[in-house]
C-alpha positions in Angstrom: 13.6 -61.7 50.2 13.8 -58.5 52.0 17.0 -59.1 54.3 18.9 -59.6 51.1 17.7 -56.7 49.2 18.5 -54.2 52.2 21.8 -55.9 52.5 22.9 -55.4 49.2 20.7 -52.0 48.4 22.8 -50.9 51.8 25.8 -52.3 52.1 26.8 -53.8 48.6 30.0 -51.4 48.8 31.4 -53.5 51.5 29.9 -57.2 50.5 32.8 -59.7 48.7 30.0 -62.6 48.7 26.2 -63.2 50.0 24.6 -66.6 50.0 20.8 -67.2 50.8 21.2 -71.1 51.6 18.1 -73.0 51.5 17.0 -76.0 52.6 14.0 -78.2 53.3 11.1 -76.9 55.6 11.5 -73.0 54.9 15.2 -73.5 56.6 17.5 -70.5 55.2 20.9 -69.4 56.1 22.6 -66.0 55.1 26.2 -66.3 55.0 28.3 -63.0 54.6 31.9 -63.1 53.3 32.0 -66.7 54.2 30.7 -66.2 58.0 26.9 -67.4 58.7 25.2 -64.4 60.0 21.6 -65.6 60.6 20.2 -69.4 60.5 16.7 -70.2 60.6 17.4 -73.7 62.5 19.7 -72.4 65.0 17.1 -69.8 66.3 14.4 -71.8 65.1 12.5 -68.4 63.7 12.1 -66.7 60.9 13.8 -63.3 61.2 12.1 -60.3 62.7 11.4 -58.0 59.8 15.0 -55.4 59.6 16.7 -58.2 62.0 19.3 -59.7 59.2 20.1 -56.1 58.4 20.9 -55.2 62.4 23.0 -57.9 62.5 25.0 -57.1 59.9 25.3 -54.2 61.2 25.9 -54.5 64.3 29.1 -56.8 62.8 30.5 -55.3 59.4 28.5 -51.6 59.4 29.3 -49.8 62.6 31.0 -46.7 61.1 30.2 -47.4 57.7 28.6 -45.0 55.4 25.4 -47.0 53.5 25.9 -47.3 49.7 25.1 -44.2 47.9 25.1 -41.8 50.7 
């Protein structure tokens, strides 16, 4: 999944613990550090291509350097 692979191409530095929780009818969760950052049946979407990544941004990232830069 792409959201996952940015996160953790991006931001692994900074990540303790990143869970893709699944469930039945394409429903997925992505929980950061313990805190749900996006779920599928709360919005009741798929995410917008780069919108997992914003989010985490916009809540862990402002002001942080991504990894290798």
């Amino acid at each position: 999944m792409s959201a996952v692979s940015d996160l953790l191409s991006d931001y692994q530095h900074i990540i303790e613990r990143l869970e893709l929780v699944m469930g039945g009818a394409g429903v997925f969760d992505v929980v950061v550090d313990g805190e749900l950052l996006f779920s599928k049946k709360r919005i009741g979407r798929h995410a917008e291509p780069g919108e997992v990544l914003e989010l985490f941004i916009q809540r862990y990232g402002q002001g942080v350097a991504r990894y290798g830069t």
